[in-house]
C-alpha positions, 0 to 999 in steps of 0.5 A: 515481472510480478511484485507484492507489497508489504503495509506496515498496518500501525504506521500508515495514516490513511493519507491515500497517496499510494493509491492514487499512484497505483494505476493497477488497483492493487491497493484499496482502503480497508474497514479495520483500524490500527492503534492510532485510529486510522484505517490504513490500507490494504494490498489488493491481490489482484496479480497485477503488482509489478512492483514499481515502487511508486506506492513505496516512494509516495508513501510519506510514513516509509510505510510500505515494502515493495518486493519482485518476484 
């Protein structure tokens, strides 16, 4: 089964927890900011999200959307 995520770019406060679940690199920090001065992360397109939602239930700001394919 193949998933994505979805990042809500102007929630996420750099805290880096779902990347420190996701054993697969799908999510990486990213150079940009948003509205409130932090670099939120991005979604790394690898083909390697199954969806497991691990990055979604860490995530403390609700800042993320897990969908499967």
């Amino acid at each position: 089964m193949k998933g994505y995520i979805e990042i809500k770019k102007e929630i996420c406060k750099e805290c880096h927890l779902c990347i420190s679940v996701c054993n697969r690199d799908c999510i990486v920090p990213s150079t940009e900011y948003n509205l409130k001065g932090y670099h939120p992360v991005s979604f790394n397109d690898n083909g390697k999200c199954n969806g497991c939602s691990l990055c979604a239930i860490i995530c403390p700001e609700v800042a993320i959307e897990v969908y499967r394919d």
